[in-house]
C-alpha beads as a LAMMPS data file, in Angstrom:
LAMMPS data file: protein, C-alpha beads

418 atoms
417 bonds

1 atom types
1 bond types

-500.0 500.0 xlo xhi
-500.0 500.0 ylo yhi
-500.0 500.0 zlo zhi

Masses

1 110.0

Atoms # bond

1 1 1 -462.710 63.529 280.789
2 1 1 -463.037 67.580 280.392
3 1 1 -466.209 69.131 280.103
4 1 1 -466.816 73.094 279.687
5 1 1 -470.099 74.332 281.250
6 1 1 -471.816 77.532 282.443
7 1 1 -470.216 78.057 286.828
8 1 1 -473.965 78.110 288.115
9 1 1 -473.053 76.887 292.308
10 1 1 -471.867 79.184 294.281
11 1 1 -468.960 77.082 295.203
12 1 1 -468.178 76.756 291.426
13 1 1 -467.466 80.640 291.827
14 1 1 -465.345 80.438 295.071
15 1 1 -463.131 78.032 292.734
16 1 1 -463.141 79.936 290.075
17 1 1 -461.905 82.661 292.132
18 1 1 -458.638 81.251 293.575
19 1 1 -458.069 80.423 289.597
20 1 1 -458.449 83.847 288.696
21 1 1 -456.252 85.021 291.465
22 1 1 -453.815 82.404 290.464
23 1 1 -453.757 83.734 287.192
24 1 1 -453.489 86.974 287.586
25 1 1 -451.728 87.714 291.189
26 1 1 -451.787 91.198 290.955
27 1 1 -455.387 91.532 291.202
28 1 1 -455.384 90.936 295.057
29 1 1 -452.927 94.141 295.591
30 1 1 -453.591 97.434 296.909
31 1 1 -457.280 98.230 296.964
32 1 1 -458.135 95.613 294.794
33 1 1 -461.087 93.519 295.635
34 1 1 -460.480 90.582 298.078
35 1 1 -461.660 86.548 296.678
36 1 1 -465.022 87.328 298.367
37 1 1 -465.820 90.604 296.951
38 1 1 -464.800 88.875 293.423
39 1 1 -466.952 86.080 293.924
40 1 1 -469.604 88.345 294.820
41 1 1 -469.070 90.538 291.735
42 1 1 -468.721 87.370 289.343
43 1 1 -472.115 86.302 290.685
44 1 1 -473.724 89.956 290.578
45 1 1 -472.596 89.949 286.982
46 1 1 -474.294 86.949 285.263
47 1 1 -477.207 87.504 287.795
48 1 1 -478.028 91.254 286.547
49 1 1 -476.275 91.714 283.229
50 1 1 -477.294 89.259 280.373
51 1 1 -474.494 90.006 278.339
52 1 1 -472.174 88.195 280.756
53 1 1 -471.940 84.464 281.012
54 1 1 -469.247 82.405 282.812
55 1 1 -468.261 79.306 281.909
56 1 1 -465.538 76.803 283.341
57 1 1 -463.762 73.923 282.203
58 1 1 -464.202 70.635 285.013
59 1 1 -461.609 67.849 284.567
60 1 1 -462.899 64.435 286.236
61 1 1 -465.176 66.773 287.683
62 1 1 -462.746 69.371 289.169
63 1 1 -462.792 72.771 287.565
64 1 1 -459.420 73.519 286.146
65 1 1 -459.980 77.044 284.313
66 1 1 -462.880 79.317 283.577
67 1 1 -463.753 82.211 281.219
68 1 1 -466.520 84.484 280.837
69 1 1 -467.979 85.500 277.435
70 1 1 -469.917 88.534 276.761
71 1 1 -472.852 89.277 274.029
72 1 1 -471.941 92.792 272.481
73 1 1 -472.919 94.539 269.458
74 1 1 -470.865 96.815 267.511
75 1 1 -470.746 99.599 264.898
76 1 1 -469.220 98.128 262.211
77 1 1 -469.510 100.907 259.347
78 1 1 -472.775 102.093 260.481
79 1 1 -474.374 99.093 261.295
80 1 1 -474.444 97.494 264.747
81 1 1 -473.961 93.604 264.387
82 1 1 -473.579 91.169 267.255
83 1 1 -470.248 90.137 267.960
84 1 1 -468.896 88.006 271.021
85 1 1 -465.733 88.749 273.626
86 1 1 -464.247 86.532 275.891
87 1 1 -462.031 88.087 279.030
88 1 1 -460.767 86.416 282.413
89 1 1 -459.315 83.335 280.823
90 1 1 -457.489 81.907 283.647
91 1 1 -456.011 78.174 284.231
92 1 1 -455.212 76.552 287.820
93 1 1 -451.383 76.719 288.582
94 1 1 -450.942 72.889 288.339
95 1 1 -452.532 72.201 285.376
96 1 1 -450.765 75.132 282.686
97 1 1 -449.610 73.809 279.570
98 1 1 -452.306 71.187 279.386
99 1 1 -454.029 72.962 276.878
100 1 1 -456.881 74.008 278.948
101 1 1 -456.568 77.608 277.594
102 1 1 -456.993 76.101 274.112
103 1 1 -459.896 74.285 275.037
104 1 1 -461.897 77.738 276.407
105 1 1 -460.897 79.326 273.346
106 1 1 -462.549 76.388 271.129
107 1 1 -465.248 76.712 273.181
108 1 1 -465.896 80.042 273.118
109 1 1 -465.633 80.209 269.127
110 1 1 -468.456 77.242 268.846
111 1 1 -470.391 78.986 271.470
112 1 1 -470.788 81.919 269.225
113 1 1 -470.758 80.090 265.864
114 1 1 -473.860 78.482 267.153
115 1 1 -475.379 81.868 268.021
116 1 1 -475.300 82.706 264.076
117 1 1 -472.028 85.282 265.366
118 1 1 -469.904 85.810 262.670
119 1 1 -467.176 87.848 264.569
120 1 1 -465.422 87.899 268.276
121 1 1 -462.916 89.645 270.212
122 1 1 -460.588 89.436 272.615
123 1 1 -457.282 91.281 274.755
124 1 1 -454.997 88.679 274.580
125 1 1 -452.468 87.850 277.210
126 1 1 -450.202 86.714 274.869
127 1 1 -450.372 88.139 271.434
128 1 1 -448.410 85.512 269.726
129 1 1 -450.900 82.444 271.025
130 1 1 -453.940 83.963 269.873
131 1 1 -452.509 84.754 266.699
132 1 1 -451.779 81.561 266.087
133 1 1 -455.343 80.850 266.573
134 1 1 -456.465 83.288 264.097
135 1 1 -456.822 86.053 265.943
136 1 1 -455.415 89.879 264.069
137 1 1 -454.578 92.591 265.358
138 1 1 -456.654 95.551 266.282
139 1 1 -455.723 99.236 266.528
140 1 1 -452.915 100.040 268.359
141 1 1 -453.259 101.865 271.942
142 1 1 -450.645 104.934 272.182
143 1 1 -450.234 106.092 276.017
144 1 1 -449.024 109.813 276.212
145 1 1 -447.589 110.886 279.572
146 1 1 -447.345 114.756 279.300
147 1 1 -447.360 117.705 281.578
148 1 1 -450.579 119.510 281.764
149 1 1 -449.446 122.376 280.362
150 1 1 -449.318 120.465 276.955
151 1 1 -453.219 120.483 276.938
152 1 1 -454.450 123.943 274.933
153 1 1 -456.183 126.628 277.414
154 1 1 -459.291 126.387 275.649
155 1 1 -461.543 129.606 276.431
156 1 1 -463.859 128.617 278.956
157 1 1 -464.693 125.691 281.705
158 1 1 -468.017 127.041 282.569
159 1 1 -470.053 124.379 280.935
160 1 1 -468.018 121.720 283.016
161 1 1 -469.433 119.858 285.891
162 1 1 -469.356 116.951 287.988
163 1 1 -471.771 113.857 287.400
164 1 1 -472.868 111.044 290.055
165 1 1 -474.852 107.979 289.640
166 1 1 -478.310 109.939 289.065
167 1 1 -476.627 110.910 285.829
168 1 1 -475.647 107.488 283.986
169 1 1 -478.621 107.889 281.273
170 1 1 -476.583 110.959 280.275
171 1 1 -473.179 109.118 279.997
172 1 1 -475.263 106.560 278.305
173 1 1 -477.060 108.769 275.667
174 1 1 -473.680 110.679 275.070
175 1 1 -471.433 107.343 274.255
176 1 1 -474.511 105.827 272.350
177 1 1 -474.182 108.885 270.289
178 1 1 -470.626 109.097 269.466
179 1 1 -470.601 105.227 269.124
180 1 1 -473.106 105.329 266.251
181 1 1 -470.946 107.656 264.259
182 1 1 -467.077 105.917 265.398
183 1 1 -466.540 102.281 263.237
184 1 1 -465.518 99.559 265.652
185 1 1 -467.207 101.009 268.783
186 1 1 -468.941 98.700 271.327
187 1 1 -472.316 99.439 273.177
188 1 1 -471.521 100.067 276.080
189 1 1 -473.748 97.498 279.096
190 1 1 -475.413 98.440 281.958
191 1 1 -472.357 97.216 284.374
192 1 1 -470.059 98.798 282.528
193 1 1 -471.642 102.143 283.214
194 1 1 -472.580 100.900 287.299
195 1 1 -469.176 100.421 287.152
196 1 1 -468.005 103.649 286.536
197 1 1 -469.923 105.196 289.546
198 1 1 -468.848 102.870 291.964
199 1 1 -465.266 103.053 291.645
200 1 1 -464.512 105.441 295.219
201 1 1 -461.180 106.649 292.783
202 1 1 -462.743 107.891 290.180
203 1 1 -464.150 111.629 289.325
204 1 1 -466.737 112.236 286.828
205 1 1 -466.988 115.604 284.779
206 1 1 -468.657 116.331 281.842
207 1 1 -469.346 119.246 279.455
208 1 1 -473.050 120.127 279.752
209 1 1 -475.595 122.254 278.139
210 1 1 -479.147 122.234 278.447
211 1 1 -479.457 119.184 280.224
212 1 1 -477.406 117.215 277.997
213 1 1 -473.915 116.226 277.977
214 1 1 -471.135 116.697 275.165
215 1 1 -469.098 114.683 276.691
216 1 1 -467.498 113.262 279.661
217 1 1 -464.102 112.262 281.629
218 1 1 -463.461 109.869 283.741
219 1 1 -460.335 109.834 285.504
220 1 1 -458.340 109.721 288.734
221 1 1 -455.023 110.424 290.529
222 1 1 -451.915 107.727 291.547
223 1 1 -449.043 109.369 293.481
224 1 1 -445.703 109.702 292.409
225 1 1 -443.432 109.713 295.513
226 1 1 -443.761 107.801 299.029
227 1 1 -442.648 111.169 300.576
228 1 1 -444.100 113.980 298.728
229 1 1 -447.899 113.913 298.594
230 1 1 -448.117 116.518 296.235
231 1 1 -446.363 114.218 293.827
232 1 1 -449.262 113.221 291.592
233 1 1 -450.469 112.243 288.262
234 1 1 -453.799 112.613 286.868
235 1 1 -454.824 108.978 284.486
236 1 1 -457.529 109.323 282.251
237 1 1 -459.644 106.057 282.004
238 1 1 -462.389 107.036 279.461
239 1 1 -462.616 110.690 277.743
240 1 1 -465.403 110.954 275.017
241 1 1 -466.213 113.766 273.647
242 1 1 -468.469 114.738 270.223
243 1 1 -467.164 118.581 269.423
244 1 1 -464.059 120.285 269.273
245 1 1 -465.798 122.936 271.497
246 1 1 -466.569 120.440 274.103
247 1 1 -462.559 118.913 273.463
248 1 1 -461.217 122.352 274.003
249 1 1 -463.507 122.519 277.318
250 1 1 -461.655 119.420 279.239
251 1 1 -458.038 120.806 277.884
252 1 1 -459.017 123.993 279.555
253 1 1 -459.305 121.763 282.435
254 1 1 -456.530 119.490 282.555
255 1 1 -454.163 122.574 281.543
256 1 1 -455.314 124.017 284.799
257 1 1 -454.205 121.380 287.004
258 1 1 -450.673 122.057 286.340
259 1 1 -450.126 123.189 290.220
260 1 1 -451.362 119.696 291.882
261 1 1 -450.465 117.460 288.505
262 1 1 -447.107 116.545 287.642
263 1 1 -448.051 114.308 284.269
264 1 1 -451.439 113.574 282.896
265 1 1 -451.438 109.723 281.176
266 1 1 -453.666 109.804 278.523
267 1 1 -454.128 106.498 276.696
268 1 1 -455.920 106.936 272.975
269 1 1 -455.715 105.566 269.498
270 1 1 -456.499 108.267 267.961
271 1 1 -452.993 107.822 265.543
272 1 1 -452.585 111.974 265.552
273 1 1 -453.482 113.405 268.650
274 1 1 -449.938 114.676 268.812
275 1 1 -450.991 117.224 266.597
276 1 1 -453.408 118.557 269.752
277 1 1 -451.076 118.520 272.271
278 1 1 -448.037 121.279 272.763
279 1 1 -444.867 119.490 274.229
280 1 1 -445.327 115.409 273.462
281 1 1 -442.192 114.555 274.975
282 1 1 -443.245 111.911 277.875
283 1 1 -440.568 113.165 279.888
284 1 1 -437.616 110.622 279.893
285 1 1 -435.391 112.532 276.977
286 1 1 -434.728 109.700 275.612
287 1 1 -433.921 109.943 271.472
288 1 1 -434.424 107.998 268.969
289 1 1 -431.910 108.013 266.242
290 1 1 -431.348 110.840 264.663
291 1 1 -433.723 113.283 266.248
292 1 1 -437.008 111.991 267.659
293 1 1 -438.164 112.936 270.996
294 1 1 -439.584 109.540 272.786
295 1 1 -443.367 110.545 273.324
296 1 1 -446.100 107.896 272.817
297 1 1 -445.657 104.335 274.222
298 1 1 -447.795 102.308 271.691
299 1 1 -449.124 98.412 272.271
300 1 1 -451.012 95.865 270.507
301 1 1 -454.064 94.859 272.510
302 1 1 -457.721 94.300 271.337
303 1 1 -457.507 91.640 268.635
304 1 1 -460.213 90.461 265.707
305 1 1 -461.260 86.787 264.162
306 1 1 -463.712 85.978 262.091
307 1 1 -465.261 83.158 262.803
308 1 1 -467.928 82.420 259.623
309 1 1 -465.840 84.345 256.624
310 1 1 -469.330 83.787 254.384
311 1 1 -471.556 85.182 257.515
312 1 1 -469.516 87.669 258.035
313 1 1 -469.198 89.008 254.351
314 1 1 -472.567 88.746 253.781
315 1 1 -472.953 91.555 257.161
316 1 1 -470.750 93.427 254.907
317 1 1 -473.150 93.719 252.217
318 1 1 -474.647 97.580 253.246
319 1 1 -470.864 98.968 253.164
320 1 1 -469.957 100.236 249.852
321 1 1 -466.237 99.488 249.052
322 1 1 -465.209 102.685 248.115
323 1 1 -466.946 102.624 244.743
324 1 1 -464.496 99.739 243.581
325 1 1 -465.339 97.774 240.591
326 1 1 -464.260 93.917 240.581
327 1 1 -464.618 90.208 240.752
328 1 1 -462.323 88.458 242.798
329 1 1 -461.851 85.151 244.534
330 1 1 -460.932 84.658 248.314
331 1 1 -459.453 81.932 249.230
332 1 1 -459.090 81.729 253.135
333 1 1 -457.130 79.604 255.226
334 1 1 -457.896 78.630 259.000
335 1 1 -456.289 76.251 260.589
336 1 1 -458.268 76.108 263.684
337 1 1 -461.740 75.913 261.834
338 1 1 -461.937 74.074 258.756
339 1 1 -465.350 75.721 257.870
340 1 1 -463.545 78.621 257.190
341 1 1 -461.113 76.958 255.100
342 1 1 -462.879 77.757 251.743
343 1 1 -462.856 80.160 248.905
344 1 1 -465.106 82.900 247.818
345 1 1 -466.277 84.299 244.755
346 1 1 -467.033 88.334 245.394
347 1 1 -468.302 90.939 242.957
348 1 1 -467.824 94.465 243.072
349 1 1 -469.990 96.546 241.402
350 1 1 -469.613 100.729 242.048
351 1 1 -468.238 99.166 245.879
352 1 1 -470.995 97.442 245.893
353 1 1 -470.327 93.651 246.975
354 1 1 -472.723 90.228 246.670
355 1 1 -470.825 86.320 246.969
356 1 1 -471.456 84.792 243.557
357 1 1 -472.112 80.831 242.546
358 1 1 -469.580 81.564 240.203
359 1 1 -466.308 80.430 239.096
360 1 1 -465.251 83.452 236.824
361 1 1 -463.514 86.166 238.601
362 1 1 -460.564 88.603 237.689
363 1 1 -458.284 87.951 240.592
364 1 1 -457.690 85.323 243.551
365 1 1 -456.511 86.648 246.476
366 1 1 -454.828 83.746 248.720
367 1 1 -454.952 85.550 253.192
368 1 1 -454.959 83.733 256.728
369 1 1 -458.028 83.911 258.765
370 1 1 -455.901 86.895 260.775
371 1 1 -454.634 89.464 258.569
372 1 1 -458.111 89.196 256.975
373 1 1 -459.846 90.020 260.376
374 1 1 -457.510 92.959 260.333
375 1 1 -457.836 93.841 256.407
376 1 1 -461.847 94.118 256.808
377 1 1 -462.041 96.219 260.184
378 1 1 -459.187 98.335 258.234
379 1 1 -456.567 97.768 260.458
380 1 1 -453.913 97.275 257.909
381 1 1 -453.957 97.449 254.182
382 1 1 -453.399 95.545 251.407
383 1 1 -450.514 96.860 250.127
384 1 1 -448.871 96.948 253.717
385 1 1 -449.802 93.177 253.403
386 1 1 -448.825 92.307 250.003
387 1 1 -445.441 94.149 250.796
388 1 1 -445.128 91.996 254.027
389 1 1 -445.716 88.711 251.992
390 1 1 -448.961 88.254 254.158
391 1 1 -451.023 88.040 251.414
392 1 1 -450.833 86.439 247.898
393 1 1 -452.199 88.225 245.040
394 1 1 -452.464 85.824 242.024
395 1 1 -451.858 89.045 239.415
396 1 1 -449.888 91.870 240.848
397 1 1 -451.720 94.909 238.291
398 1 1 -454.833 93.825 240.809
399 1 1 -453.144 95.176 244.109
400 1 1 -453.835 98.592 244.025
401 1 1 -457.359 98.394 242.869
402 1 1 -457.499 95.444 246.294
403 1 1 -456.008 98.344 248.613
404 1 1 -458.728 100.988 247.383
405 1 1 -461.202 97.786 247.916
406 1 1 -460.533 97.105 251.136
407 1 1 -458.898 100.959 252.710
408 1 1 -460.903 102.479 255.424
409 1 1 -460.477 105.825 256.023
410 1 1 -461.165 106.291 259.875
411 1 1 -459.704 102.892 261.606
412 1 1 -461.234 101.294 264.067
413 1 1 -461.948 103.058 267.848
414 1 1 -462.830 100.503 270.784
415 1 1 -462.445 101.413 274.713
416 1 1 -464.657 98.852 275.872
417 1 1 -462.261 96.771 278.657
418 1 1 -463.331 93.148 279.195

Bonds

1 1 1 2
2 1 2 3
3 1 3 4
4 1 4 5
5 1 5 6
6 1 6 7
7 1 7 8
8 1 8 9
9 1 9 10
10 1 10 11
11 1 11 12
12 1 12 13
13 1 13 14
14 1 14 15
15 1 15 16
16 1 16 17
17 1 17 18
18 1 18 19
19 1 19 20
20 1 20 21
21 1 21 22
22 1 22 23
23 1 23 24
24 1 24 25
25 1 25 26
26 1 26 27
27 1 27 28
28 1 28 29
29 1 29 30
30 1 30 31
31 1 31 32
32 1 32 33
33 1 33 34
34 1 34 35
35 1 35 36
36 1 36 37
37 1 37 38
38 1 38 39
39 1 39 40
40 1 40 41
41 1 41 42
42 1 42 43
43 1 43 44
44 1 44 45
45 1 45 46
46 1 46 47
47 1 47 48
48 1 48 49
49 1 49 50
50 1 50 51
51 1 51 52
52 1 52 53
53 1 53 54
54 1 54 55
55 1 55 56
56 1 56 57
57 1 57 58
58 1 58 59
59 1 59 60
60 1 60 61
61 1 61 62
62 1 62 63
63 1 63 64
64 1 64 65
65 1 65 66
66 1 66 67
67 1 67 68
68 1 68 69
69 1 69 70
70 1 70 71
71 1 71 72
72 1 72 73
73 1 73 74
74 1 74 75
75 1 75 76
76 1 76 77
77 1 77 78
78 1 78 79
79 1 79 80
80 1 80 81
81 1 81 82
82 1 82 83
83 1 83 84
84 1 84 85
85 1 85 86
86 1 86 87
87 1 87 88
88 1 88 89
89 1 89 90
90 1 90 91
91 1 91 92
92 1 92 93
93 1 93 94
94 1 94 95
95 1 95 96
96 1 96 97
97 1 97 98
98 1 98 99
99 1 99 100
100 1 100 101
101 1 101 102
102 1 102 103
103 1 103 104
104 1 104 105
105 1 105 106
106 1 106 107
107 1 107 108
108 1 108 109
109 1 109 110
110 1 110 111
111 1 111 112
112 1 112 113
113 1 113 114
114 1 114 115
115 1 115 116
116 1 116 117
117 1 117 118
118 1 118 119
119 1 119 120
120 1 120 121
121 1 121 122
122 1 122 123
123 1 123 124
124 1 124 125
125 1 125 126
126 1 126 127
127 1 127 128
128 1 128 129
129 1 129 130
130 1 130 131
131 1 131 132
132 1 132 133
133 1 133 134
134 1 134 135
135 1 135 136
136 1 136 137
137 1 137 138
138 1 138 139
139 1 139 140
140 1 140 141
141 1 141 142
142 1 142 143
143 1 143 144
144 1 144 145
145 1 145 146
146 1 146 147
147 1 147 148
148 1 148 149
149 1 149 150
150 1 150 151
151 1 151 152
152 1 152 153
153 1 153 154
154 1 154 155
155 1 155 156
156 1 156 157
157 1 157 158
158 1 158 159
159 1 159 160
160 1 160 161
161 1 161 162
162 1 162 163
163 1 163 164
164 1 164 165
165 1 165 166
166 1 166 167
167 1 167 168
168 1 168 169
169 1 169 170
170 1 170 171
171 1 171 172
172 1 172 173
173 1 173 174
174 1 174 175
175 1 175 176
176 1 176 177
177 1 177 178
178 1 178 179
179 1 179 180
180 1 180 181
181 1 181 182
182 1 182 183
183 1 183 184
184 1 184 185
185 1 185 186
186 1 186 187
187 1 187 188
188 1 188 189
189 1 189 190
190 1 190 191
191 1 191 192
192 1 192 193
193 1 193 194
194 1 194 195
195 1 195 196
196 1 196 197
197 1 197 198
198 1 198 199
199 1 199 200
200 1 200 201
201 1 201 202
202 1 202 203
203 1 203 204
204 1 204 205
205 1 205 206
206 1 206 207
207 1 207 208
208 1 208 209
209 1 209 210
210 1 210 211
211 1 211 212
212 1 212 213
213 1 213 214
214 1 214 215
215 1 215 216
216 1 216 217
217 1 217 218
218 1 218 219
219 1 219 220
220 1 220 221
221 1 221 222
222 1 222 223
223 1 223 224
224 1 224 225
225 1 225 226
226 1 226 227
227 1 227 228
228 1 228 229
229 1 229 230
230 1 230 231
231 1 231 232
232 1 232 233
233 1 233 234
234 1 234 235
235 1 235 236
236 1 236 237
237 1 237 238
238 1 238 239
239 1 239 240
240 1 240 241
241 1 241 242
242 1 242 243
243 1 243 244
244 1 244 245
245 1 245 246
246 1 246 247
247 1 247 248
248 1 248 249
249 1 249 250
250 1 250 251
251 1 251 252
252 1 252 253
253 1 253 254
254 1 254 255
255 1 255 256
256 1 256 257
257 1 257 258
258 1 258 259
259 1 259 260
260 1 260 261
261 1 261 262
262 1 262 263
263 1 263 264
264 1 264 265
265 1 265 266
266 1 266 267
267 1 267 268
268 1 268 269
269 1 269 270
270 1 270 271
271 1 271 272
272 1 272 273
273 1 273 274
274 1 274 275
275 1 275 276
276 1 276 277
277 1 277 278
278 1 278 279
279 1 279 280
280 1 280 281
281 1 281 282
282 1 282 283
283 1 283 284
284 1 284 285
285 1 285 286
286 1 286 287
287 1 287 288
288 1 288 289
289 1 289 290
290 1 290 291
291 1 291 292
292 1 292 293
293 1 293 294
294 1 294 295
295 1 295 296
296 1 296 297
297 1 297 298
298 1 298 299
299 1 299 300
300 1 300 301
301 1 301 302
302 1 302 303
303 1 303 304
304 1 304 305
305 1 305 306
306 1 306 307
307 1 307 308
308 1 308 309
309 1 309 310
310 1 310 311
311 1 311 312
312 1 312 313
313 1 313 314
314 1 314 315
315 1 315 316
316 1 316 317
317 1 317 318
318 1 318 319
319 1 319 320
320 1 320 321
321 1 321 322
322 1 322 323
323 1 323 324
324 1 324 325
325 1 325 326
326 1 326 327
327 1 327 328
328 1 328 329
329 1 329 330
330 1 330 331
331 1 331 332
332 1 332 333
333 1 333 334
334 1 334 335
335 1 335 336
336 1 336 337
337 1 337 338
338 1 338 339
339 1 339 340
340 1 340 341
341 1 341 342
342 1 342 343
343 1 343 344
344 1 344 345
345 1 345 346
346 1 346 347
347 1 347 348
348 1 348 349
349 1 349 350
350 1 350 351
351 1 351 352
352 1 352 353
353 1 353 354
354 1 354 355
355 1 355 356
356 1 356 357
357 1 357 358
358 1 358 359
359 1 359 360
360 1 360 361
361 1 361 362
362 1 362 363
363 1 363 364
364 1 364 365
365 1 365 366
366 1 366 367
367 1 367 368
368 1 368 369
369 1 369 370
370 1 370 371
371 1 371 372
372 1 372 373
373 1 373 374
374 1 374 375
375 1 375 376
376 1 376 377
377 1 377 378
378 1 378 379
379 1 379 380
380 1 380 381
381 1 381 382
382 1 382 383
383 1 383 384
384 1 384 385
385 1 385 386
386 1 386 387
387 1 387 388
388 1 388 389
389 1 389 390
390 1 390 391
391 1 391 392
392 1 392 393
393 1 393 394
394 1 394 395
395 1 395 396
396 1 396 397
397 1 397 398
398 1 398 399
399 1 399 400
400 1 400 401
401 1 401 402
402 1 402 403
403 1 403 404
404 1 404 405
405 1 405 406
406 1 406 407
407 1 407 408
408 1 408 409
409 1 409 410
410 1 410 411
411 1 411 412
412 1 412 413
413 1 413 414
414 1 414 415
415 1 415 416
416 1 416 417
417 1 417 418
């Protein structure tokens, strides 16, 4: 008999643990943590942070494989709404393709269903399996790898300076800022920002004024060569910024390191940032046919289900649809929860949307539970879907006023790791 329930013992942890490291070897290298410094942190976590809740699945009373869920809100076109994330899904070497991964997932989709959550997230660790749960894609990640002189001298650095732990209410204020104004964004929890400060690798720097921050980088340094120390490369974990003044202010910077830096890694999804940056070339001349220089490395990551389509749309209600007239019906299929295998009645009236008792409508429009995840957060388009054969439009003359419907001008932005 299986059974999924919060760990709560402290030897449910210490299990849980040598699962995790199981999992995912390549946490114990280096100067990762060791199992008791995980266990430690695992407990700290659910202890401190109420966002954070670990759960594990026991088979005839031996735990198996564990999770933990988090409670986060997000921006989701102006208006923060609750949404749940699950990370650290890990199974016990002997007992893989027993469907114990399948069984957290279910879990962790009733878990928030019964929380009135109409949406969740997740990084999968295979893209493929959670699709086939539902799960679309999010916004794609593009890592740059480009020498420091690529960043624009901007005209000054004086307003840069370091930050340490006495400083995290600015770092808070500054992301809560540009995380009210960026679609998609998660607020960011009280460990995450702990966790910033007590990571020995990292430096801190923001651009400050007044007291207040405009921004701030976190990043740190990995060598490039066993023998030559001054080999380096300078990775930039989180870079937020609100003006182009206080942009041009950390390129000043990183252009400056050009003597101790040989590459600067810069992972973003902002989809033109190429435009910023003078030579995009990541440095291994490779071409792609006829003529384009290799530059950005892009992956799919951070994916989106909805988990209560009626819930959700109804959260939707305060976004205007781009001023979009119509009455259509959305039918949606899910294989993995029957409750959202049902169709909807939606009128648009000048973009704005209400679900109708009503059987009259001008259009059905016939999606899986994934590509519409994706279509709402504005992933992807309908058009892009329609021409894909992801989505079935029951009268074509209907598709392009569907893609002005659903189009989002700014996609998505998330850099919340869990």
């Amino acid at each position: 008999m299986r059974v999924v329930e919060k760990l709560m013992r402290e030897e449910d942890f210490i299990h849980f643990v040598d699962i995790v490291v199981g999992a995912y070897p390549g946490r114990m290298g280096g100067l990762q943590p060791t199992k008791e410094q995980l266990k430690a942190l695992f407990m700290h976590n659910q202890k401190k942070d109420a966002s954070i809740h670990y759960y594990g699945l026991w088979e005839d009373n031996k735990l198996v494989g564990g999770m933990r869920l988090h409670d986060f809100e997000m921006n989701l076109f102006s208006k923060l709404i609750p949404i749940g994330g699950v990370g650290l899904v890990a199974v016990d070497l002997l007992h893989k393709k027993e469907k114990v991964a399948k069984e957290l997932i279910d879990y962790f989709l009733k878990n928030f269903l019964e929380k009135n959550v109409h949406f969740v997230a997740l990084y999968p660790f295979r893209p493929d399996f959670y699709k086939k749960m539902g799960f679309g894609y999010g916004p794609k990640m593009h890592q740059y790898l480009v020498e420091p002189s690529s960043f624009p001298k901007g005209p000054t650095k004086k307003h840069l300076t370091y930050l340490t732990a006495q400083d995290q209410h600015k770092i808070a204020d500054c992301y809560k800022r540009v995380a009210a104004k960026k679609h998609g964004m998660l607020t960011k929890t009280e460990s995450e920002l702990s966790s910033i400060f007590k990571n020995p690798q990292n430096y801190i720097i923001a651009v400050e004024e007044e007291d207040m921050i405009q921004g701030y980088m976190v990043f740190s340094f990995i060598k490039q060569s066993e023998t030559n120390f001054l080999l380096n490369n300078l990775v930039i974990k989180e870079w937020i910024y609100e003006t182009p003044e206080a942009l041009l202010e950390f390129s000043a910077f990183l252009n400056s390191q050009a003597d101790q830096v040989n590459r600067i890694e810069w992972n973003t999804q902002e989809e033109n940032i190429h435009f910023f940056l003078g030579d995009v070339r990541n440095g291994t001349d490779h071409l792609i046919p006829s003529v384009y220089h290799a530059s950005a490395i892009s992956g799919v990551g951070l994916m989106y289900r909805i988990i209560n389509v009626r819930g959700f749309f109804k959260e939707l209600t305060t976004r205007n649809f781009n001023g979009q007239t119509l009455t259509f019906k959305l039918t949606v299929n899910d294989s993995l929860l029957s409750e959202n295998n049902q169709q909807i009645v939606i009128e648009a009236i000048d973009g704005n949307i209400k679900i109708l008792d009503s059987n009259n409508y001008d259009v059905e429009m016939v999606i899986n539970i994934a590509e519409l995840s994706s279509l709402v957060m504005g992933v992807v388009t309908v058009q892009e879907l329609f021409m894909l054969s992801m989505v079935k439009i029951s009268d074509e003359q209907y598709v392009q006023v569907l893609h002005q419907l659903f189009f989002v001008l700014d996609k998505p932005t998330c850099i919340t790791a869990f």
